[in-house]
C-alpha positions as CSV (number, residue, x, y, z in Angstrom):
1,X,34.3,135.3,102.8
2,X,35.2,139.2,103.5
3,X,31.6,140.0,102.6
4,X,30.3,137.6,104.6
5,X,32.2,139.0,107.4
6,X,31.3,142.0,107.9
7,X,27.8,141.1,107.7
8,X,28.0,139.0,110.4
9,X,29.4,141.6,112.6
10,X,26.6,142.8,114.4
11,X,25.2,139.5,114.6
12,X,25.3,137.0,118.0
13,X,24.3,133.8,116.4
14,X,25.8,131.8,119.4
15,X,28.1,133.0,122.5
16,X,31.6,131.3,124.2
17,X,30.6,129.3,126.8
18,X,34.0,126.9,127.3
19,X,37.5,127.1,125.6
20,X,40.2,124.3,125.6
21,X,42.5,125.4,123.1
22,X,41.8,125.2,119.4
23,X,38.3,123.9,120.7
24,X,35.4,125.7,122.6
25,X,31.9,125.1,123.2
26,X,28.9,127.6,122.9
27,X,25.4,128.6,123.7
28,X,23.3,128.7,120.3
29,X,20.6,131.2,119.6
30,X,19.7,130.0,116.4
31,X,20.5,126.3,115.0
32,X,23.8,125.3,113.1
33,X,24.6,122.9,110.7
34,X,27.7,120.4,111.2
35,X,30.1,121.5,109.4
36,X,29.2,125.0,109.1
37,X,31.6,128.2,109.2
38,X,31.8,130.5,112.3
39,X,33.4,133.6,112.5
40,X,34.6,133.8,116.3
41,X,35.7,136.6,118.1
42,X,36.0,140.2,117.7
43,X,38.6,139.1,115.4
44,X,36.9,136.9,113.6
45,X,38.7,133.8,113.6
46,X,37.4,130.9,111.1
47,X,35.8,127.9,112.9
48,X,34.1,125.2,112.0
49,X,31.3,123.2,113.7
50,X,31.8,119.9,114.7
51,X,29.3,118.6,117.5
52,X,26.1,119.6,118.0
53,X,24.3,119.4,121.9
54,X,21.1,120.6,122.3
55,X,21.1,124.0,123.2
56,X,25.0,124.0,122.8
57,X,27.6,123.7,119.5
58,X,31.3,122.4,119.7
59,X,33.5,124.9,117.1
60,X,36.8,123.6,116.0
61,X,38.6,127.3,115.6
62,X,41.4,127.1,113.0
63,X,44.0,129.7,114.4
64,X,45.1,131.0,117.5
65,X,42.4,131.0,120.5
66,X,44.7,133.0,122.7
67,X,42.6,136.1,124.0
68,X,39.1,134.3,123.1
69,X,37.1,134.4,126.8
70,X,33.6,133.4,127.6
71,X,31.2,135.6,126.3
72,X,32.5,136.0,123.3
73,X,30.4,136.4,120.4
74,X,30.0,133.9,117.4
75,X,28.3,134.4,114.1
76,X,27.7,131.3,111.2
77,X,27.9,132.1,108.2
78,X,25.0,129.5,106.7
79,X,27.7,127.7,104.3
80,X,30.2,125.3,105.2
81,X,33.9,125.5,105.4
82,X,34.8,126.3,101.9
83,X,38.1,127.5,99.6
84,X,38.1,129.8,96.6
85,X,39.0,127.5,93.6
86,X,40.3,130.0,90.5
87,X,43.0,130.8,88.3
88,X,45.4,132.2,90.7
89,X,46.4,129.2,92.2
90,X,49.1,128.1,90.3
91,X,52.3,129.6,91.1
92,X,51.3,130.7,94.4
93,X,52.0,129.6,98.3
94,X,49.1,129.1,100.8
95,X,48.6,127.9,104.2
96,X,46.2,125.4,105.2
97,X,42.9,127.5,104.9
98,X,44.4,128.5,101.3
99,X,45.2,132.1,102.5
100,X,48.0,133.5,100.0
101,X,51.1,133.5,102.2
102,X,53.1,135.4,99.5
103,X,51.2,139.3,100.6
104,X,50.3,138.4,104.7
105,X,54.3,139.5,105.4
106,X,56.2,136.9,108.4
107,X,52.9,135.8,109.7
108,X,49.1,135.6,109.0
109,X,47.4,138.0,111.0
110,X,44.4,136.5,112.8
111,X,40.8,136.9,111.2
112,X,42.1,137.2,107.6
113,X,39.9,135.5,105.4
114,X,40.6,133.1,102.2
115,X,38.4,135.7,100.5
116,X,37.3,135.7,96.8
117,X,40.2,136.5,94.3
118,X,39.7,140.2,93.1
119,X,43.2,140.2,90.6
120,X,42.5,140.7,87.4
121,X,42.9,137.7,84.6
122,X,43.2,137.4,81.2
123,X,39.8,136.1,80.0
124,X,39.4,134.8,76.6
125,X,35.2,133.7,75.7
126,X,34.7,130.1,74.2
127,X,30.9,129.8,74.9
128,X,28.2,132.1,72.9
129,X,25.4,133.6,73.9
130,X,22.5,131.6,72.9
131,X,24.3,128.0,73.5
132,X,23.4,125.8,76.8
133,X,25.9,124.3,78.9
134,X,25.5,121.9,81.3
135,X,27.5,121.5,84.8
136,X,31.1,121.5,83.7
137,X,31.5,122.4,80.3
138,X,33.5,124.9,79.6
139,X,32.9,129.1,79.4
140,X,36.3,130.0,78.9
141,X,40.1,130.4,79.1
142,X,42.4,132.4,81.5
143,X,45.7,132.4,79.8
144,X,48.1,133.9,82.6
145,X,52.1,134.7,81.6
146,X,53.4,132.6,84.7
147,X,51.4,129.7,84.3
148,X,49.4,127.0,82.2
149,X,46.3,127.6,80.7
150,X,43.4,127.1,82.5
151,X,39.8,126.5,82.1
152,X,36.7,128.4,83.4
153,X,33.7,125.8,83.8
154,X,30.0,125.9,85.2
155,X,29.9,125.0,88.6
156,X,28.5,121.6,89.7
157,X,24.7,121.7,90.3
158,X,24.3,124.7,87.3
159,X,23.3,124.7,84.0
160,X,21.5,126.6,81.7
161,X,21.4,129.2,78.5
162,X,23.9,131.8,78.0
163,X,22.3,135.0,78.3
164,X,25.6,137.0,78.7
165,X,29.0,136.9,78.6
166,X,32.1,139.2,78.8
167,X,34.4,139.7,75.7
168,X,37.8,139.1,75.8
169,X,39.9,140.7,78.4
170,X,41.3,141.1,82.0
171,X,38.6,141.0,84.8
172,X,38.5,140.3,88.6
173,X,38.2,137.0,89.7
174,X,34.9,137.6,92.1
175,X,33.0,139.5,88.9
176,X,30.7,137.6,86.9
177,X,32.2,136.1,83.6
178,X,29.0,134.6,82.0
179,X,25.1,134.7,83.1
180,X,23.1,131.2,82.9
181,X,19.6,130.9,82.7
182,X,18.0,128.0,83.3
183,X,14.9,125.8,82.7
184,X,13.1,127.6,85.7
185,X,14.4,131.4,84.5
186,X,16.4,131.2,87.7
187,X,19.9,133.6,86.1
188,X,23.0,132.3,87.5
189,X,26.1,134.5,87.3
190,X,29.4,132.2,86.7
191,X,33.0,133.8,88.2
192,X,36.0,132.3,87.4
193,X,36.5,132.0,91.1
194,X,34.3,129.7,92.7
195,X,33.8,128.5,96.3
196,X,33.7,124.9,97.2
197,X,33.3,122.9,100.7
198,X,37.2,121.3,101.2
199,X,35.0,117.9,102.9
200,X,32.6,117.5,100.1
201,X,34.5,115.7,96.9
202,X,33.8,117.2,93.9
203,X,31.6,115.1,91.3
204,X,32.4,113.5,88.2
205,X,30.5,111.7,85.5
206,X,32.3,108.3,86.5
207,X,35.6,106.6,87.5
208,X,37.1,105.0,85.1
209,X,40.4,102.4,84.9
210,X,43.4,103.4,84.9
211,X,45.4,103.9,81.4
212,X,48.7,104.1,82.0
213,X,51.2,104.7,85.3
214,X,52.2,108.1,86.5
215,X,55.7,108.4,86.0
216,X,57.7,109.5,88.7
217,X,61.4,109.5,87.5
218,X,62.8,107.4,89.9
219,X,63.6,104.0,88.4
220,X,63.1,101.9,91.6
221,X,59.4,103.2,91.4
222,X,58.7,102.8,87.7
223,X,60.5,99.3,87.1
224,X,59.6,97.8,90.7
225,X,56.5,99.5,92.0
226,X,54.7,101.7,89.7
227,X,52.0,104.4,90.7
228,X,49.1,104.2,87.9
229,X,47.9,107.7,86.9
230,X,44.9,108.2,89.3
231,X,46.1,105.8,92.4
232,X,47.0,106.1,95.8
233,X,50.4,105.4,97.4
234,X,52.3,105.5,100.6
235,X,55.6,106.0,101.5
236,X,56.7,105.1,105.3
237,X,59.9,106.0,106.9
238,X,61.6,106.6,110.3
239,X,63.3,109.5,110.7
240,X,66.0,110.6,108.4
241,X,65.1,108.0,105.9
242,X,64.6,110.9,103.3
243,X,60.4,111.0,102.5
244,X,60.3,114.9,102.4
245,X,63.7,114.7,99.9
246,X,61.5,111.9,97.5
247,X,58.3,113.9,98.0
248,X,60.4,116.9,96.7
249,X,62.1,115.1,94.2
250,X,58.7,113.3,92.7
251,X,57.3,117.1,92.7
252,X,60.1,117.8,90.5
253,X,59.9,114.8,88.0
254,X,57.2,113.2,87.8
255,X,55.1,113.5,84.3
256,X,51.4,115.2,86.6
257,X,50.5,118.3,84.7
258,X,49.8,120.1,87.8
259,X,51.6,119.3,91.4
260,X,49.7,120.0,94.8
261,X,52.4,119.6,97.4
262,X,50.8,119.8,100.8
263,X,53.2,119.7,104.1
264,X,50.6,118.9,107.3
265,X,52.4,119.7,110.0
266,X,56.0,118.8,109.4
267,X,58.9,121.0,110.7
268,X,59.4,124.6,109.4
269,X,62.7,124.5,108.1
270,X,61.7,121.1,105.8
271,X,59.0,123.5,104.3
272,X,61.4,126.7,104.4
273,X,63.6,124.8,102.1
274,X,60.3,123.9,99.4
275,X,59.3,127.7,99.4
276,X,63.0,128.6,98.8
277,X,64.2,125.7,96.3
278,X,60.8,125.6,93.8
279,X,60.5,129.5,92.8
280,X,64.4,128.3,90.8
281,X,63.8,125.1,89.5
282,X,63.0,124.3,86.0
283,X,60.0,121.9,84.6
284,X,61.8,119.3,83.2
285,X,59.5,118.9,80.6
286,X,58.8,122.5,79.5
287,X,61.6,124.1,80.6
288,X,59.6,126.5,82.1
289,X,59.9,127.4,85.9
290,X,58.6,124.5,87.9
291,X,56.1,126.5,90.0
292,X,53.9,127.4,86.6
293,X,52.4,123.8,87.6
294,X,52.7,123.7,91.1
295,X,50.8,124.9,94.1
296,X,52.1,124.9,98.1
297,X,50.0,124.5,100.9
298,X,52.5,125.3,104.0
299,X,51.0,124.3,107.3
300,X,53.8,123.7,109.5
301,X,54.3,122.2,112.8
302,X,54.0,125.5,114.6
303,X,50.7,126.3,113.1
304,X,47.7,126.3,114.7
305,X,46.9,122.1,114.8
306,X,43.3,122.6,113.8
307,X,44.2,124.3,110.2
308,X,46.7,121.8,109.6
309,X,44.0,119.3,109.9
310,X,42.2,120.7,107.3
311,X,45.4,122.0,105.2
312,X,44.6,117.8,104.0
313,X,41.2,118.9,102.7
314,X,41.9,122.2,101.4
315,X,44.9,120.1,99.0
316,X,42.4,117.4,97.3
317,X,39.5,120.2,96.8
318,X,42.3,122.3,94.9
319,X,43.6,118.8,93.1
320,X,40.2,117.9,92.3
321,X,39.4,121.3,90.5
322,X,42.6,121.1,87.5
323,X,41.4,117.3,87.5
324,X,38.2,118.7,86.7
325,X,39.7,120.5,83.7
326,X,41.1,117.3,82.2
327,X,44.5,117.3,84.2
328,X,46.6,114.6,85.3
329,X,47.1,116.2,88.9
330,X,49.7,114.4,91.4
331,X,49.1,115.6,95.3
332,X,52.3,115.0,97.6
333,X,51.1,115.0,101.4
334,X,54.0,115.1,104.0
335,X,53.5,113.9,106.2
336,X,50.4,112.3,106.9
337,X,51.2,111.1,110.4
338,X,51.1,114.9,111.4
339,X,47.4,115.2,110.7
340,X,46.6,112.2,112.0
341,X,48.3,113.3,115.2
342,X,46.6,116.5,114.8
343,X,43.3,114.5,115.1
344,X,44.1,112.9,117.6
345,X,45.0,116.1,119.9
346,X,41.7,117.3,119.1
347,X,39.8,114.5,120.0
348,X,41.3,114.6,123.7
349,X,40.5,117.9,123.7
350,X,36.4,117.0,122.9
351,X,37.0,114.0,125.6
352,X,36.0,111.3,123.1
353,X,37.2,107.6,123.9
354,X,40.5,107.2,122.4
355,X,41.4,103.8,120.5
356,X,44.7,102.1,119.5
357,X,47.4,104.8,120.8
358,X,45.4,107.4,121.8
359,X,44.3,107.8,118.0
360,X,40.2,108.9,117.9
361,X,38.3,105.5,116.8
362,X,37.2,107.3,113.7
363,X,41.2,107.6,112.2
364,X,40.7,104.8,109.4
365,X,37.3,106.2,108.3
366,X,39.3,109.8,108.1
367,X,41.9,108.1,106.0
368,X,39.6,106.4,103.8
369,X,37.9,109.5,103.1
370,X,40.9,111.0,102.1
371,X,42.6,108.2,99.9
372,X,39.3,107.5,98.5
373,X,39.1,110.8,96.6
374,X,42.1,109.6,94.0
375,X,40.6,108.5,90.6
376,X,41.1,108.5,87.0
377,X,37.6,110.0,85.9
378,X,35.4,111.3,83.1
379,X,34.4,115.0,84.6
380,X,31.2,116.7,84.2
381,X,32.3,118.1,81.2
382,X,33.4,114.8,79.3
383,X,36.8,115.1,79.6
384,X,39.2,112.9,81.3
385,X,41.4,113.6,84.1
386,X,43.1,111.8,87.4
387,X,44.0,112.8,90.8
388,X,46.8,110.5,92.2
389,X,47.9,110.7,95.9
390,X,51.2,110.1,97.4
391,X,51.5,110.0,101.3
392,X,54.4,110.0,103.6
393,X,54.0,108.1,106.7
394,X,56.0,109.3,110.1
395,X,55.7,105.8,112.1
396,X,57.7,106.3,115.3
397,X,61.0,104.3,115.8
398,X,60.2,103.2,112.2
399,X,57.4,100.9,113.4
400,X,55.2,99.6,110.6
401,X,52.7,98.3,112.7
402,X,51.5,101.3,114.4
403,X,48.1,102.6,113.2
404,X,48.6,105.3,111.1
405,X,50.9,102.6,109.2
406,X,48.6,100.0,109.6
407,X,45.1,102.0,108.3
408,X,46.9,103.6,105.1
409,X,48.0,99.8,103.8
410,X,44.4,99.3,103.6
411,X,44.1,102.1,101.2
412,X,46.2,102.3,99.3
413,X,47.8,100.1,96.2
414,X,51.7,101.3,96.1
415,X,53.6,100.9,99.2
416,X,57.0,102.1,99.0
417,X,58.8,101.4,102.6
418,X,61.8,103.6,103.2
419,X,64.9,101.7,105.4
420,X,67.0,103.5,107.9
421,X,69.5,100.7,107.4
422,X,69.5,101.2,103.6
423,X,69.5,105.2,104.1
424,X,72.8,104.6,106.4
425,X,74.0,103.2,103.5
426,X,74.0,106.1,101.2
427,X,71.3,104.2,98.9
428,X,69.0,107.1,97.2
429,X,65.7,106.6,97.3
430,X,66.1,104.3,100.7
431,X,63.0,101.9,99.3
432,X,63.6,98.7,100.3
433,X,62.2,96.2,97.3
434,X,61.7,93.3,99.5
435,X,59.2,95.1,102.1
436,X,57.3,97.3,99.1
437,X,54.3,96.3,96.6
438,X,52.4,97.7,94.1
439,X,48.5,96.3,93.2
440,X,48.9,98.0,90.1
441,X,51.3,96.0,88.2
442,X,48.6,93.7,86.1
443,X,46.4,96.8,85.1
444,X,49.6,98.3,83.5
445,X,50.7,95.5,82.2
446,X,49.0,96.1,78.9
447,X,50.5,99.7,78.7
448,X,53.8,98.5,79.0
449,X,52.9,95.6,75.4
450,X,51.8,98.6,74.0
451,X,55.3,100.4,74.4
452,X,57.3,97.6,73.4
453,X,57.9,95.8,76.4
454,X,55.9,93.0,77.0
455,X,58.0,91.2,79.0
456,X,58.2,93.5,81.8
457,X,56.0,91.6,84.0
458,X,57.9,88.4,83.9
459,X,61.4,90.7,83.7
460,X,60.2,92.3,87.1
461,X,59.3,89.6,89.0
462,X,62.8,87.5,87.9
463,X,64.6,90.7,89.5
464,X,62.8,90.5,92.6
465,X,63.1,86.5,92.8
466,X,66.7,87.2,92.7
467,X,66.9,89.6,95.3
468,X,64.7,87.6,97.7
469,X,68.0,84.7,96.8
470,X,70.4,87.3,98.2
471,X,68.3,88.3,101.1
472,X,68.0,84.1,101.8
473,X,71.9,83.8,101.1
474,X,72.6,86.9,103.5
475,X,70.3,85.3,106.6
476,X,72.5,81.8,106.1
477,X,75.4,83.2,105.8
């Protein structure tokens, strides 16, 4: 992205015609593309296009507009909004455009790019020279000391011959690895970084059921209402009913090879304690530190509302690439509610009609989107991995039926409702079993005859039956 940059320097490709906040509108001298980059500013701020008008282009700027005045110039950068996808992800603490938060001191400073890894990683060779490889298969391995191994692959949309390829050793992440040529002698240099658009899901060979459930160590959950590995669930709570405490704790426990915990606009001091607490905990199952597996995206409430709407995208594009590598990866978004109020400020910004309220009419479709890219798949390269999403829902005064609520229902199959009254209580995690479901219970049914339980089906639903009878005993009484 620096590269692209400073290219683009000299370079009007549209000018600032209107500004209203993290949204402004400009004269075009050569066509966009939706969903193209923009570099606006003499700073250079990242931007994305939205809308196109005519002569005109809406840009959805991802930091701070303040300073930005008519006149302005804006250069595109011909590809859309994209993240570098490598080996030094894991480990590491971004913000919502994936810019390393860990070497930009107290605060980003504006214009700085998500540029191309240029560290240096332990490369080990497992392709030859002469052998061809299709889209996914795998080149090589970057074995770092502070995290799992990882694998190098061929982008999506190349294949081809080996014509080259480095020997073992430590090399940059943005130098070429491997040389492809394919059927056309077109040569196609393979890094072990590689840019992908965050909107565009990343393909697979095809989805596939679900095996088994993803184990979250919380009984309630794994008894009652089991995730399957590769599924989608929601957790809604009012306030103080402890979702960012069982988003934290799942992180922790589960049994997901790799954790992507994303927080979209919730409040600093929630995400203060994450980048303090996970650095000293211990993987439970290796013993090793807990953020060998682990990536944070930290886009907090006073971040620039534009990036933390796309902090959601920027998550699942990193989760789908170590479910590409045969992962089971387990994203944790908190809170979900923020980025769909995040939406919802910018529509009134672009003046579109707003629907149930205030929220832009186009809120489920965003959700479904979202949701929709969880899946237990076979990858390009054969292998088999799953991406399995866990939500937290903010509903106001604890109100199920408002939309956000409403909308993620439809998509999703676990639905673990948090209770203030329960939380009052002191009960840990505050699910309440008689208002949470799971539509995963008969595909892991078989999975739990194969491990010597086959009746946990009828066992479960005799528990709940019996605390529906209390519930019906409470309301006579």
């Amino acid at each position: 992205m620096s590269n692209v940059a400073d290219s683009h320097q000299q370079r009007a490709d549209a000018t600032i015609t209107w500004i209203s906040g993290p949204v402004l509108r400009a004269s075009v001298a050569r066509p966009f593309s939706i969903n193209e980059a923009a570099l606006v500013g003499e700073q250079q701020l990242l931007g994305e296009v939205i809308r196109l008008d005519g002569p005109y282009a809406v840009i959805q700027v991802y930091e701070d507009t303040t300073g930005l005045r008519p006149g302005d110039i804006i250069s595109g950068t011909g590809t859309a909004l994209s993240v570098p996808l490598g080996p030094g992800l894991l480990g590491n603490i971004f913000d919502g455009l994936l810019r390393p938060l860990t070497v930009q001191g107290h605060y980003v400073a504006p214009g700085i790019s998500n540029s191309l890894d240029t560290n240096k990683w332990p490369f080990r060779p497992r392709a030859r020279v002469g052998e061809q490889l299709e889209a996914g298969q795998l080149i090589g391995v970057v074995k770092r000391d502070d995290a799992r191994l990882q694998h190098c692959l061929v982008p999506p949309g190349v294949s081809g011959t080996v014509i080259d390829i480095v020997q073992t050793g430590h090399y940059p992440g943005d130098v070429p690895v491997c040389v492809l040529r394919d059927e056309e002698a077109v040569e196609h240099p393979v890094c072990m970084v590689q840019p992908w658009p965050v909107r565009k899901p990343r393909p697979v060979q095809s989805r596939i059921p679900v095996e088994g459930p993803l184990f979250t160590g919380q009984r309630i959950l794994d008894c009652l209402f089991p995730l399957a590995c590769g599924s989608r669930a929601a957790m809604p709570g009012g306030f103080g009913t402890g979702k960012t405490v069982l988003q934290e704790t799942l992180a922790k426990w589960c049994d997901a090879d790799v954790i992507v915990y994303v927080g979209c606009g919730e409040r600093g001091n929630e995400m203060a304690g994450v980048l303090h607490e996970f650095p000293q905990l211990e993987d439970p199952g290796t013993g090793r530190p807990l953020m060998e597996r682990t990536v944070i995206i930290a886009n907090t409430s006073n971040m620039p509302v534009a990036a933390r709407e796309a902090s959601i995208y920027t998550a699942v594009t990193v989760a789908e690439y170590f479910r590409d590598q045969g992962l089971r990866v387990a994203l944790m978004a908190d809170s979900t509610s923020r980025w769909a109020e995040a939406l919802r400020e910018v529509s009134g910004r672009l003046g579109e009609l707003p629907g149930e309220a205030g929220y832009p009419a186009y809120l489920s479709s965003r959700q479904a989107d979202f949701y929709e890219r969880a899946a237990h798949v076979c990858t390009l390269g054969g292998a088999v991995g799953s991406l399995s999403i866990i939500g937290a829902v903010s509903p106001p005064s604890a109100d199920f039926s408002e939309p956000v609520t409403t909308h993620t229902k439809r998509y999703v199959r676990s639905f673990w409702a948090l209770d203030a009254s329960r939380a009052q209580a002191r009960f840990y995690p505050a699910i309440h079993p008689l208002n949470s479901y799971s539509q995963d219970i008969e595909v892991l049914a078989p999975f739990w005859s194969e491990v010597g339980n086959p009746q946990w089906p009828v066992q479960r639903r005799r528990f709940l039956g019996l605390l529906e009878e209390q519930a019906k005993l409470e309301r006579m009484a």
